[in-house]
N, C-alpha and C positions, 0 to 999 in steps of 0.2 A: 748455387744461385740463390740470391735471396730478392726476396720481395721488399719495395717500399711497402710506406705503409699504405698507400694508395691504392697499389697495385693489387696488393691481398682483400680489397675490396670486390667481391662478385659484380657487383653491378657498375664498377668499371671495365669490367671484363670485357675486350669483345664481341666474345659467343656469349654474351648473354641477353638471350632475346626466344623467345619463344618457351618451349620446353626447358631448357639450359638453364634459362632466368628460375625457373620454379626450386632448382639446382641451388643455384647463385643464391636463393633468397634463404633460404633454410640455414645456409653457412651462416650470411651474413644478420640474419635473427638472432640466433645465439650468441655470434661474436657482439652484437652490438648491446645484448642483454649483461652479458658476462660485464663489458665495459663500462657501462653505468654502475654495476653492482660493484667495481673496482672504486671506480670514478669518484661515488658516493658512500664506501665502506665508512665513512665515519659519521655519515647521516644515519637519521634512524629508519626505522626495516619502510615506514610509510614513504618517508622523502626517497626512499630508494626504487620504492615503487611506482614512485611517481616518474619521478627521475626515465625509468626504464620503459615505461608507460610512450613517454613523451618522443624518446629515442625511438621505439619503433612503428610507431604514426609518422615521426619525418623517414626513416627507412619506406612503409608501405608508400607513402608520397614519392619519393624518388627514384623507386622501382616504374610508377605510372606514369612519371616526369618522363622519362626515358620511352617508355613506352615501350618497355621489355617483352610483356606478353597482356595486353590488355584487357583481355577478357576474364584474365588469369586473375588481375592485381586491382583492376578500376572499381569502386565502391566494396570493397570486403574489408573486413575490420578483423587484428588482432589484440583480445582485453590480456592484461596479465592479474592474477589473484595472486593471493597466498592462502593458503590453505594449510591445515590442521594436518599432522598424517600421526597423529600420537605420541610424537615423540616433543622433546620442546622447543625443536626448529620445526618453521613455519616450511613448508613446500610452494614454490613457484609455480602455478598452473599458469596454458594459457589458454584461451578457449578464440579460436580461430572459426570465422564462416564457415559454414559447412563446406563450399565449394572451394573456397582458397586450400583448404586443407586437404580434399579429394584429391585435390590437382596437386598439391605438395608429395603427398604421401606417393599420389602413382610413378611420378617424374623421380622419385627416390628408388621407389623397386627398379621403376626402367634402366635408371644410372646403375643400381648396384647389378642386375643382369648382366648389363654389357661390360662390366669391367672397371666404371668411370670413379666409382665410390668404393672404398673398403672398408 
């Protein structure tokens, strides 16, 4: 079976609302970071960061739009950096609310527990 492209969106997901959502947004972070750094591979590393900056403020927005998990997603903020790690590429940080990221991180052990994530 395969996915539209739509469909492999989490936060079109049905079950994605509550705890599930916290799930749904982690994929859909990354997938949506990965896709700008595609999108703009011939931009330079700042327009890329912009670029990916900007992609996941509309993501955090239409997690709340939805009204996934509110208390979860409504005013938290994810920044992306790049950072030095010694080598000559730059590393991608992000530095996510403290609380967006409690709740990310626990809903990921939960999922991997019961089976949901591998």
């Amino acid at each position: 079976m395969t996915n539209t492209p739509q469909e492999s969106w989490g936060f079109l997901h049905p079950e994605c609302h509550g705890r599930n959502a916290l799930v749904f947004f982690s994929w859909d972070l990354a997938r949506t970071i990965e896709q700008q750094f595609k999108l703009h591979a011939q931009s330079s590393v700042a327009i890329q960061l912009y670029e990916a900056q900007k992609a996941v403020d509309r993501l955090l927005k239409q997690y709340v739009q939805i009204q996934a998990n509110p208390s979860a997603f409504e005013d938290q903020t994810i920044e992306l950096h790049l950072e030095q790690d010694g080598s000559d590429t730059p590393v991608l940080s992000l530095k996510t609310s403290p609380q967006l990221e409690a709740l990310i991180l626990e809903a990921q052990k939960e999922a991997q527990a019961s089976g949901k994530l591998n």
